[in-house]
C-alpha positions as CSV (number, residue, x, y, z in Angstrom):
1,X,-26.1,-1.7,12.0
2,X,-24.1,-1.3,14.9
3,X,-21.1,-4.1,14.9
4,X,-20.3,-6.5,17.7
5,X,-16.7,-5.2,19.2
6,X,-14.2,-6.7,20.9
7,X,-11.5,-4.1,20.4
8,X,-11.5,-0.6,21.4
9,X,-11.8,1.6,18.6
10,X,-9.9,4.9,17.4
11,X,-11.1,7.7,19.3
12,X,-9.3,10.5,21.1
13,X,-8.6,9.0,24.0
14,X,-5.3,7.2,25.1
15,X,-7.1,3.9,24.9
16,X,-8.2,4.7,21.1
17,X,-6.0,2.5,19.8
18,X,-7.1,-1.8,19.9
19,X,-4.0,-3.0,20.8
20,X,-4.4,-7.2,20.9
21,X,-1.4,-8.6,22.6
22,X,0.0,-11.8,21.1
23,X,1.5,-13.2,24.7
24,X,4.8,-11.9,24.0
25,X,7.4,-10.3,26.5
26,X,8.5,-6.5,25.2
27,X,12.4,-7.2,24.2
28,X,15.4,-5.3,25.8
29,X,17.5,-2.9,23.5
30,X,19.7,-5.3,21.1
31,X,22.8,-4.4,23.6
32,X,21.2,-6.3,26.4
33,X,20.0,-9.2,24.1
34,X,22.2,-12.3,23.5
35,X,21.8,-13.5,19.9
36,X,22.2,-16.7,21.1
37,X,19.7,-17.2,23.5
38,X,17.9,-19.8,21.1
39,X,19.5,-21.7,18.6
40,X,19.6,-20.4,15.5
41,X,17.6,-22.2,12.5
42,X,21.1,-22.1,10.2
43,X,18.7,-22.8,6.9
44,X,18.7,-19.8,4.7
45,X,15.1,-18.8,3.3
46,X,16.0,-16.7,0.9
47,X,13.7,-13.7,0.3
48,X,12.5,-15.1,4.0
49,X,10.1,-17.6,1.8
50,X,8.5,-19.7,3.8
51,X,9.3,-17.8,7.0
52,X,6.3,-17.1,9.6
53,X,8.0,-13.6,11.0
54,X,5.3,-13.0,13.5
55,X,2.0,-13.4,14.1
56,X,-1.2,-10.1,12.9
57,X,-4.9,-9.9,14.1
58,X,-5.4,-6.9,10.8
59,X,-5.2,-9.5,8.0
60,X,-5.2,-13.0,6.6
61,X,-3.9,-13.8,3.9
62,X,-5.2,-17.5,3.0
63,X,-3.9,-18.7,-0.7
64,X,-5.5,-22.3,0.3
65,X,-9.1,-20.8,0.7
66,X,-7.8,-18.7,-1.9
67,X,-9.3,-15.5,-0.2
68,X,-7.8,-12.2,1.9
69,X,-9.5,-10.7,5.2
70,X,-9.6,-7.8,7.0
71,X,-10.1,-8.8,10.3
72,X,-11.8,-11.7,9.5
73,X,-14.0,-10.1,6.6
74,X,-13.4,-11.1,3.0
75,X,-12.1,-7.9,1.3
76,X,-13.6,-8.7,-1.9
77,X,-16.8,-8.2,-0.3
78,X,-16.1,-5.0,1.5
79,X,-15.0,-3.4,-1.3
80,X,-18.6,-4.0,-2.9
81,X,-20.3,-2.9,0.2
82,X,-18.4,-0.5,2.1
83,X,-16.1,2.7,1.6
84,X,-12.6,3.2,2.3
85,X,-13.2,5.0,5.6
86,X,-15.1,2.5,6.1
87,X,-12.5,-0.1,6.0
88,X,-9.5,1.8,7.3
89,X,-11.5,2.5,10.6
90,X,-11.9,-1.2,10.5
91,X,-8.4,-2.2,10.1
92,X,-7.1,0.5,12.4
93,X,-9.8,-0.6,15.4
94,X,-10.6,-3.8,14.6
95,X,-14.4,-3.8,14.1
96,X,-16.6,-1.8,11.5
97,X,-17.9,2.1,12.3
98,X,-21.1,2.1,13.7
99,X,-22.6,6.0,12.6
100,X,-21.9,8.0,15.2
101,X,-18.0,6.7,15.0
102,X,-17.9,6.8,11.6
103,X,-19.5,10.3,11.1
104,X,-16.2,11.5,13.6
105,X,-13.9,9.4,11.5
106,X,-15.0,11.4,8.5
107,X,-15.5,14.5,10.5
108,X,-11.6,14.2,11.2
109,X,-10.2,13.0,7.9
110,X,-11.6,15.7,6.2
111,X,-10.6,18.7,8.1
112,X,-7.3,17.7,7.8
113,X,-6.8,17.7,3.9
114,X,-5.2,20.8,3.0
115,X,-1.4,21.1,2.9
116,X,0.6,23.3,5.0
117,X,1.5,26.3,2.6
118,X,5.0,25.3,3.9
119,X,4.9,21.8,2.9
120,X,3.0,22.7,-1.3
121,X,5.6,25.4,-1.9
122,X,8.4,22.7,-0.9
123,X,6.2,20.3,-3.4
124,X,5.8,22.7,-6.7
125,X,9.8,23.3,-5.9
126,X,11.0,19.7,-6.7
127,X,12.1,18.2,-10.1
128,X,8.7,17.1,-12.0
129,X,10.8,14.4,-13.9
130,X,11.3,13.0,-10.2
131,X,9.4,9.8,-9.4
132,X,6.1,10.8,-7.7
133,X,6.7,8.2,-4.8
134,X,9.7,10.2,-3.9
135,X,7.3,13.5,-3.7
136,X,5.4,11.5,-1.4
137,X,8.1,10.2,0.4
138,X,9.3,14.0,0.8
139,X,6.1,15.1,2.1
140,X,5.6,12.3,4.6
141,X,9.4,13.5,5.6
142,X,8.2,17.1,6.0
143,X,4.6,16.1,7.5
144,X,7.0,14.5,10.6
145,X,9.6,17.2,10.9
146,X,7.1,19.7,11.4
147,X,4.9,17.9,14.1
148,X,5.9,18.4,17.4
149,X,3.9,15.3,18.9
150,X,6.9,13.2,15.9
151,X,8.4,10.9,18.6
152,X,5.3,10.4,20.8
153,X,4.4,6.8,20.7
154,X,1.4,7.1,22.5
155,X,-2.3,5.3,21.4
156,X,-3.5,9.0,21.0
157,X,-0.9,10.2,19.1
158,X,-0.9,7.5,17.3
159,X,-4.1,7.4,16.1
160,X,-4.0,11.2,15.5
161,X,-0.9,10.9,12.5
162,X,-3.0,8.1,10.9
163,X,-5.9,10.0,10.5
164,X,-3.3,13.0,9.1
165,X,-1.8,10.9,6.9
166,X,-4.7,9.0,5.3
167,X,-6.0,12.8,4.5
168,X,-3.2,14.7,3.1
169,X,-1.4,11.9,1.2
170,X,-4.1,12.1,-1.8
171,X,-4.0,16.1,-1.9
172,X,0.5,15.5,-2.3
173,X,-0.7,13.1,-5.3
174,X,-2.9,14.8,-6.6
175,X,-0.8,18.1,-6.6
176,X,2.1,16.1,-8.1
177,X,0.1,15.1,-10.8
178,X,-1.3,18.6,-11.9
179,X,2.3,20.2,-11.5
180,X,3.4,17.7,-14.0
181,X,0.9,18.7,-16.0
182,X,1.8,22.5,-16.1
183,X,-1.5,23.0,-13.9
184,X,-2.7,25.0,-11.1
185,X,-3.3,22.5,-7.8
186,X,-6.8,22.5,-6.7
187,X,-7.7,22.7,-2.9
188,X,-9.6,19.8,-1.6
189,X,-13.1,20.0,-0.2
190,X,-14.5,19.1,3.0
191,X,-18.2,18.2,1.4
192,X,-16.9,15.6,-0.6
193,X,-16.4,11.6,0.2
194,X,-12.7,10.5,0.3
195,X,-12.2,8.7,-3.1
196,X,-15.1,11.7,-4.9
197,X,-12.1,14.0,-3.0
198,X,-9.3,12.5,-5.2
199,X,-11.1,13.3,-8.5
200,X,-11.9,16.7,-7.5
201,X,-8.4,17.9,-6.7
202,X,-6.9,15.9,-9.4
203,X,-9.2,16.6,-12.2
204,X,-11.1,19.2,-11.6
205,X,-14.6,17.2,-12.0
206,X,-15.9,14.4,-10.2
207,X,-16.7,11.2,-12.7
208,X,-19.4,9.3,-13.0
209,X,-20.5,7.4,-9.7
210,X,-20.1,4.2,-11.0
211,X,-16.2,5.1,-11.7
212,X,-16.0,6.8,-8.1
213,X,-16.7,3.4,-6.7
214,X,-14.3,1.1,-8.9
215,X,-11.8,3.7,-7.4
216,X,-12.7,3.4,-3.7
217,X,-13.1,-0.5,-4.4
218,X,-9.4,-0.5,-5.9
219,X,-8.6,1.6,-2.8
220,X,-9.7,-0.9,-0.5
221,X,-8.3,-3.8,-2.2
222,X,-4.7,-2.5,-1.9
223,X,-5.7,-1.2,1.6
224,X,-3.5,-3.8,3.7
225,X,-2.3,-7.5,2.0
226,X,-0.5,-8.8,5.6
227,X,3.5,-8.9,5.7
228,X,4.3,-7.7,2.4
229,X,7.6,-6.1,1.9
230,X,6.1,-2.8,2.6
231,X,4.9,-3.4,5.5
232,X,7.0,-5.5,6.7
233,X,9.5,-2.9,5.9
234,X,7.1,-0.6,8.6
235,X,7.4,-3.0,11.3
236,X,11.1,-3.3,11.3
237,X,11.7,0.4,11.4
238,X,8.7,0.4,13.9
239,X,10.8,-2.7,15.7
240,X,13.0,0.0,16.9
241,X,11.5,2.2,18.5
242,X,11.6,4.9,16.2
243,X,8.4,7.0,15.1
244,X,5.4,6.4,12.6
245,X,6.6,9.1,10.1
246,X,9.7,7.0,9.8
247,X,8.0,3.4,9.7
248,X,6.1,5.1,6.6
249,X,9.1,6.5,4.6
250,X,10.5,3.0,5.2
251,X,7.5,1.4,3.4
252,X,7.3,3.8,0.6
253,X,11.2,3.0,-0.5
254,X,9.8,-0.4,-0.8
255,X,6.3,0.4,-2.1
256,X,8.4,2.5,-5.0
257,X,10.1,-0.6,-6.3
258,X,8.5,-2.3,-9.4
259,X,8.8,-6.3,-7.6
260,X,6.2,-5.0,-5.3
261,X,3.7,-1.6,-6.0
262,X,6.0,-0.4,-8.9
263,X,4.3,-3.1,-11.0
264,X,1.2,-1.6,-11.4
265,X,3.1,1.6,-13.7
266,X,4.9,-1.3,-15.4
267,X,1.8,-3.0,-16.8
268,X,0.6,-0.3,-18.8
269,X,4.5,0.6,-19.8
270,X,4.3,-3.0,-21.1
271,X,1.3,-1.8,-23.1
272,X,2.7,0.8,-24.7
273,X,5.9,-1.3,-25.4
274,X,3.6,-3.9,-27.4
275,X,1.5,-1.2,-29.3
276,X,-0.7,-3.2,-31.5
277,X,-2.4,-6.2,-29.4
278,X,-2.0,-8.6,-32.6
279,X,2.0,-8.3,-31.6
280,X,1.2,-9.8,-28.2
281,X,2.4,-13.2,-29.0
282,X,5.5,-12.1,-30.9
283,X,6.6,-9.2,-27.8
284,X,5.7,-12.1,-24.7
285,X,8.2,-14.4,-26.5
286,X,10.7,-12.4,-27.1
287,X,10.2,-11.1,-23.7
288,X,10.6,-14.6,-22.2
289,X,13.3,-15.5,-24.4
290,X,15.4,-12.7,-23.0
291,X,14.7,-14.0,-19.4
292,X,12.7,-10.8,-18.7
293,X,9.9,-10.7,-15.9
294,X,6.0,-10.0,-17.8
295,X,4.7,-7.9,-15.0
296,X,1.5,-7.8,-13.4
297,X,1.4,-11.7,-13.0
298,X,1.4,-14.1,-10.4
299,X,2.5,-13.5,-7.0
300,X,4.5,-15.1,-4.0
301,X,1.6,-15.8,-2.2
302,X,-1.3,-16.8,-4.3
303,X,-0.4,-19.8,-6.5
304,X,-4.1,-20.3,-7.8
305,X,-4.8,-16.5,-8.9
306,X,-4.7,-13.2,-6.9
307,X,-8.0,-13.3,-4.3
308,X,-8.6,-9.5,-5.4
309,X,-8.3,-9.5,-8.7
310,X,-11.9,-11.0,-9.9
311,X,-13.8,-8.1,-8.2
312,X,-11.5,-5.3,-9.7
313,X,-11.6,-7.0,-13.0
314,X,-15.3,-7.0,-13.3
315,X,-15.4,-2.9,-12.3
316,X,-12.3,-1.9,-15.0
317,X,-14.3,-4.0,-18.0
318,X,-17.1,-1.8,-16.8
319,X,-15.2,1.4,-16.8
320,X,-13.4,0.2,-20.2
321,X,-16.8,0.2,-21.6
322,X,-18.1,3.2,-20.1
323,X,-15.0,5.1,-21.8
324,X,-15.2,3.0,-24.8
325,X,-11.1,1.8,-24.5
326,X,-11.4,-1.4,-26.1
327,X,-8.1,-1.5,-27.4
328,X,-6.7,-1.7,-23.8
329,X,-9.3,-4.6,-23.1
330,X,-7.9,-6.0,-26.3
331,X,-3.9,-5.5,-24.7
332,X,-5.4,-7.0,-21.2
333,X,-7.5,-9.9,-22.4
334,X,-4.8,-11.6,-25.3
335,X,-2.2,-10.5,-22.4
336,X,-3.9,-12.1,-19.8
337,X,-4.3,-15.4,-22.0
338,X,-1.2,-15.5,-23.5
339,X,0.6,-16.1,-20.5
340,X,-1.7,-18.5,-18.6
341,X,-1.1,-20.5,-21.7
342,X,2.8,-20.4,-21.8
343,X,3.7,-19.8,-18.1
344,X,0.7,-20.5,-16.8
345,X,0.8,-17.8,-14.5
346,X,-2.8,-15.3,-13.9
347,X,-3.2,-11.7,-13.5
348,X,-2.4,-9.9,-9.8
349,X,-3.7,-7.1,-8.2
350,X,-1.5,-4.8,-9.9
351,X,-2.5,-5.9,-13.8
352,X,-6.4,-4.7,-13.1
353,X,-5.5,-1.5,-11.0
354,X,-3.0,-0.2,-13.3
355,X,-5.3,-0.4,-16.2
356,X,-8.5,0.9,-14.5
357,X,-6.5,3.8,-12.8
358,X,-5.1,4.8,-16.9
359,X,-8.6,4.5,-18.0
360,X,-9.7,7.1,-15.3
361,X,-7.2,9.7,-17.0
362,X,-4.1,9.2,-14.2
363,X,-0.7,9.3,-15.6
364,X,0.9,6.4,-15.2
365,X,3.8,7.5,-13.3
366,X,1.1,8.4,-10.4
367,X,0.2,4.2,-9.7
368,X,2.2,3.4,-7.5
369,X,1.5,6.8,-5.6
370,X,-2.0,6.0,-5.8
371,X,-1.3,2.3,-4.3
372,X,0.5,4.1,-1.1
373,X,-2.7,6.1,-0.5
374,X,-4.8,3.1,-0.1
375,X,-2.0,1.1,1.5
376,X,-1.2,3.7,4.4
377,X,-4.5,2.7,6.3
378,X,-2.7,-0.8,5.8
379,X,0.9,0.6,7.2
380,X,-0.1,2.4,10.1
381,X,-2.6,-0.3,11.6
382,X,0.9,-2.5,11.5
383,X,3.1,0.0,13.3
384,X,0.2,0.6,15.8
385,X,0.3,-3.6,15.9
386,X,3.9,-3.6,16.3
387,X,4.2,-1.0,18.7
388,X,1.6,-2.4,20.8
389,X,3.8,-5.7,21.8
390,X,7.3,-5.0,20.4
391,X,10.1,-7.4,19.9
392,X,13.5,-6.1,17.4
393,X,13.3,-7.7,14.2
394,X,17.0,-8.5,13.9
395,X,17.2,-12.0,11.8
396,X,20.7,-13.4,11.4
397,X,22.5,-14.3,8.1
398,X,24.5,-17.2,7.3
399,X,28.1,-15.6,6.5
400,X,29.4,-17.2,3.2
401,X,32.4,-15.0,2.6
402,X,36.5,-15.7,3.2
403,X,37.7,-18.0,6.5
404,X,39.3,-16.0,8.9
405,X,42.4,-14.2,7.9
406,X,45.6,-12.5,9.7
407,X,45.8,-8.8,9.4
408,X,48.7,-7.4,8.1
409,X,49.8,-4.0,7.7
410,X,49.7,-2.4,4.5
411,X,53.6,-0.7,5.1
C-alpha cells in the first residue's frame, strides 16, 4: 500500500534527498564565530550525558515508552514486517517505498555490488590478522578517493554514495571473511534480496529462509539507534563541511570500539572465556570482583531493558534450535540471569546479535563488520540530516590544568 508522504523521497533528482529544516540559521566558518556569543553552560557532562546536542526527524529513541522509531514507526515491528531496503529507503526519505520506488531502490542497490578490481586486489593485499573494521574502513577510504563526484554535497550526489555504500560494504565483509578463511571471494548476484546476498557471497549457499530473515531483522534493528557515538561521530565530521566518505570513516573508528559495536565480538569471546556454562557463576564473580565490564548488558539509554532486544531474542532461540546449539542457549540464558540477579542489569542489542550472527557460521571477528552494514543506512541519513541545516559542532571544555605561568627560556 502506497504510504502517505510528507518528505520527498530519494530519487535521482536534486530534490531526492527529504531534507526537514529544524528552524536553524546555517553557521559561519568557526573564524567568523565568537565562542562567546551565548554564555556558556560551565557544568561538565561528562561523556555529554544528559546533553540534548541537537534535535533528528530519522529516529526516537524513547527509554520511558521503552520503545525505538524510525520515523515514527516502532522498529521492532518493522523488522517483522519489512526488509532492510525497505527500511533504509524509509530512514533515508522519510516515508516507506511504495513498489514502483522500491523496485528502483532495489534496481540501484544491486547493480552496484561488485568491487572495483582495484579496490579487492587492495583488500586480498592487507594483513588477515588485521581487525575487519579496519578492512572496511580502508575500503570506504578507497571507495571516496576513487569517486570523482567525493566533495560534492549535493542532494543527488548524496543520495547516489548511499545507495553505493549500502551495496558494496557487505561484498568488503564478506570478502574479508573468506580471505581469512584461505577461500576464494565469491561475486555477488543481482537476482538475490540484500540480506539472501550476504549469505551467498559469504558462504557459498543461501540458509534456510527462516535464518535469512532473523538476519535482515538483526539488520534492521542495528539500522540507526539516534545520536550514538557513531553517529554522532558522522555529524561532527559532517559539521564541517567535509564529504560523506569521511563522515563514514569517522563513524567506523567509533563503531570498531568494544563500548559501542565492538561489544557484540566481546559477548561470544566472553563465551569462550567461560567454557562450561556450570562456571558461569564462578567466571561473573571473579569478573566483577576484578572491576571488569560483563559485556553485552545494559546500555546508557535504556534503563528498563534494550527496546530491540525481545524481537531478536525470540528469532536467535529459533535459529539455536534450528541448529541444535544448546550449549550457547545454555551460556546465554544462566548469563543473562546471572547478572540481572547481581547487577541487575538486562541484555542489549549486542548480547542477542552476537550470538545469532555465530550461530549462522560468521566468525566472530566479522560482528562488528556486520553491525556497520546495517548501521550505514543509519549514518548516512544523519550526514544527509546534518548537511541539510548545518551548524559546527564545536562544544567547549572546562580547562582544569595549571594557572597561568611565565615563560622562561630554557638557556
Amino acid at each position: 500500500m502506497k504510504q502517505h508522504r510528507e518528505l520527498s523521497p530519494m530519487r535521482s533528482g536534486p530534490e531526492s534527498v527529504a531534507t526537514p529544516s529544524r528552524s536553524r540559521a546555517t553557521d559561519p566558518p568557526e573564524g567568523e564565530q565568537s565562542m562567546t556569543e551565548n554564555v556558556p553552560d560551565t557544568r561538565v557532562r561528562r561523556g555529554l550525558v544528559g546533553v540534548t546536542a541537537d534535535t533528528t526527524s530519522i529516529s526516537d529513541v524513547d527509554p520511558c515508552h521503552n520503545v525505538l522509531l524510525y520515523r515514527g514507526y516502532p522498529a521492532s515491528e518493522l523488522a517483522e514486517s519489512h526488509t532492510f531496503v525497505e527500511v533504509a529507503h524509509l530512514l533515508w526519505t522519510g516515508e516507506l517505498p511504495d513498489p514502483v520506488e522500491l523496485a528502483e531502490l532495489e534496481r540501484r542497490e544491486r547493480a552496484q555490488r561488485m568491487l572495483a578490481p582495484e579496490l579487492e586486489r587492495l583488500l586480498l593485499a592487507l594483513p588477515t590478522d588485521c581487525h575487519p573494521m579496519d578492512v572496511l574502513r580502508t575500503a570506504v577510504s578507497w571507495i571516496g578517493s576513487a569517486d570523482p563526484a567525493t566533495t560534492d554535497r549535493s542532494a543527488e550526489a548524496s543520495a547516489d554514495k548511499t545507495v553505493h555504500l549500502l551495496a558494496v560494504l557487505p561484498t568488503v565483509v564478506a570478502l574479508d571473511q573468506r580471505r581469512r578463511r584461505g577461500q576464494r571471494p565469491i561475486a555477488p548476484r543481482e537476482d538475490l534480496g540484500h540480506a539472501e546476498n550476504v549469505f551467498h557471497m559469504t558462504f557459498g549457499a543461501i540458509p534456510e529462509p527462516e535464518i535469512v530473515r532473523a538476519f535482515e531483522a538483526a539488520m534492521i534493528l542495528y539500522a540507526e539507534h539516534s545520536f550514538s557515538a557513531s553517529t554522532f561521530a558522522a555529524r561532527t565530521v559532517t559539521s564541517t563541511r567535509s564529504d560523506l566518505y569521511s563522515a563514514v570513516v569517522a563513524a567506523l573508528g567509533a563503531l570498531k570500539g568494544e563500548l559501542h559495536g565492538g561489544a557484540n565480538e566481546a559477548v561470544m569471546n566472553q563465551f569462550d572465556d567461560i567454557g562450561d556454562p556450570d562456571r558461569v557463576d564462578e567466571w561473573l564473580t571473579a569478573r566483577l570482583e576484578a572491576g571488569d565490564t560483563v559485556m553485552g548488558f545494559g546500555h546508557r539509554v535504556y534503563k528498563r531493558g534494550d527496546s530491540r532486544v525481545p524481537a531478536l531474542h525470540a528469532r536467535m532461540r529459533r535459529v539455536a534450535e534450528m541448529r541444535d546449539e544448546r550449549a550457547l542457549m545454555a551460556h546465554y540464558e544462566v548469563l543473562a540471569g546471572a547478572m540481572l540477579r547481581e547487577k541487575g542489569l538486562r541484555p542489549n542489542l549486542d548480547y542477542a546479535a552476537g550470538s545469532l550472527f555465530h550461530l549462522m557460521g560468521f566468525d566472530t571477528p566479522m560482528f562488528t563488520a556486520l553491525f556497520a552494514v546495517s548501521r550505514i543506512s543509519g549514518w548516512t541519513a544523519h550526514v544527509i540530516e546534518q548537511a541539510a541545516d548545518n551548524i559546527l559542532i564545536r562544544p567547549v571544555a572546562r580547562y582544569a590544568g595549571k594557572a597561568r605561568r611565565e615563560v622562561l627560556a630554557i638557556r
